[in-house]
C-alpha positions as CSV (number, residue, x, y, z in Angstrom):
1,X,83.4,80.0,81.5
2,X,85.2,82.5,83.7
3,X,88.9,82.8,84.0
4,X,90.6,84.4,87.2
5,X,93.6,87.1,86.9
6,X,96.4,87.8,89.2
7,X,98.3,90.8,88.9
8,X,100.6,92.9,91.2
9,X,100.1,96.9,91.2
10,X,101.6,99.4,93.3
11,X,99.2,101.1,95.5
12,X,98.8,104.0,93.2
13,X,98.1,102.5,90.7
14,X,95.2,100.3,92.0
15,X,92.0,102.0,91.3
16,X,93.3,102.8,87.9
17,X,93.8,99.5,86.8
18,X,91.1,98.4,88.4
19,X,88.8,100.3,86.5
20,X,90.5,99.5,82.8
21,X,90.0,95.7,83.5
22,X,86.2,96.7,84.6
23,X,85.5,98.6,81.4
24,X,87.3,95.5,79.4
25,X,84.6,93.2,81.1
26,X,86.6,91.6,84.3
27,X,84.6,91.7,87.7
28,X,81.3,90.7,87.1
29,X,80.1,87.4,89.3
30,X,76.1,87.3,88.7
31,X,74.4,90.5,89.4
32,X,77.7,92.0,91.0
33,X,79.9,94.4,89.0
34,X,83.4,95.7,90.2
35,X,84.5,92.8,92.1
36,X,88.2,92.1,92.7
37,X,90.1,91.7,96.3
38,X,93.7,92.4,96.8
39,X,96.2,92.0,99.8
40,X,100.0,93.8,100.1
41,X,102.7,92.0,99.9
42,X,106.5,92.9,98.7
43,X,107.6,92.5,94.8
44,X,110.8,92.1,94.0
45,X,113.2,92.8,90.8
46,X,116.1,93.2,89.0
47,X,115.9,95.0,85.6
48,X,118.4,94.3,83.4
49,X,120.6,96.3,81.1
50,X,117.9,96.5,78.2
51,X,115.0,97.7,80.7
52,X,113.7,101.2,82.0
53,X,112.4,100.6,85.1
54,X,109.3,102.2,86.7
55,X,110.3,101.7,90.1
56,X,114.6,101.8,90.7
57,X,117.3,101.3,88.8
58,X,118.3,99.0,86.3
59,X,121.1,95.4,87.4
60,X,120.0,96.7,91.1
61,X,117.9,94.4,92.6
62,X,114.4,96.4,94.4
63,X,112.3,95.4,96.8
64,X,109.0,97.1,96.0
65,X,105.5,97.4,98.6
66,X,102.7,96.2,95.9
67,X,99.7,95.1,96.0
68,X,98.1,91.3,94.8
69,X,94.9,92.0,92.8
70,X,92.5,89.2,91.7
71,X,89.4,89.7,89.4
72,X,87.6,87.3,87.4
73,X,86.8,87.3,83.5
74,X,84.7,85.5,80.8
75,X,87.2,83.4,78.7
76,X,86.0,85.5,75.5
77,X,86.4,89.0,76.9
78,X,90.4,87.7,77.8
79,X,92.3,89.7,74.5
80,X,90.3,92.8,76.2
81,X,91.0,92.1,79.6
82,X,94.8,91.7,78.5
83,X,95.0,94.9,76.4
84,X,93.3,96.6,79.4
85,X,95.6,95.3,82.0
86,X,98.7,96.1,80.0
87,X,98.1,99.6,79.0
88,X,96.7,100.6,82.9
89,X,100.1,99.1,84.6
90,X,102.7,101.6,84.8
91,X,105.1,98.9,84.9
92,X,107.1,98.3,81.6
93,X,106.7,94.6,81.7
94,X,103.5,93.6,84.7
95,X,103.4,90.6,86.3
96,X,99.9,88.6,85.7
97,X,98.8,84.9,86.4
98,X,95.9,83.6,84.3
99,X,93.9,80.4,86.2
100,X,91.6,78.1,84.5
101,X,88.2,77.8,86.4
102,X,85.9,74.9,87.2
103,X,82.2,75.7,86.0
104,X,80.2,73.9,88.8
């Protein structure tokens, strides 16, 4: 059973991540390694008076260019996938979806 993660990078930031969640076991479909897509879109924020932000200033809200990446997983490779993702992302707290999949 595969899972699929979203999570929103800056553009530098991409191929880094990208290849942390790769060596953690994300994007494989069949014989296919490294598979992901992504799309840019705009992130927004407000930090507040606890946080360091990566990207502005803290209580000011920032509007950010970012980009949407998606990869799958196999459900038992997820605490990797997690750690992985979390120390790649230069942000101090990333944004990530996890989705359920379907087996056909």
């Amino acid at each position: 059973m595969n899972r699929k993660l979203v999570v929103f990078v800056p553009h530098k930031a991409l191929d880094t991540v990208r290849a942390a969640l790769f060596s953690a076991g994300a994007g494989r479909i069949g014989d296919y390694s490294q598979c992901s897509w992504y799309t840019e879109g705009t992130g927004t924020f407000r930090g507040g008076e606890e946080t360091d932000p990566t990207i502005g200033t803290r209580g000011v809200e920032e509007r950010t260019p970012e980009l949407r990446l998606e990869t799958l997983y196999p459900v038992e490779r997820h605490g990797e996938v997690i750690a992985a993702l979390r120390g790649a992302h230069p942000y101090e707290e990333p944004a990530f979806d996890i989705y359920e999949l379907v087996a056909e």
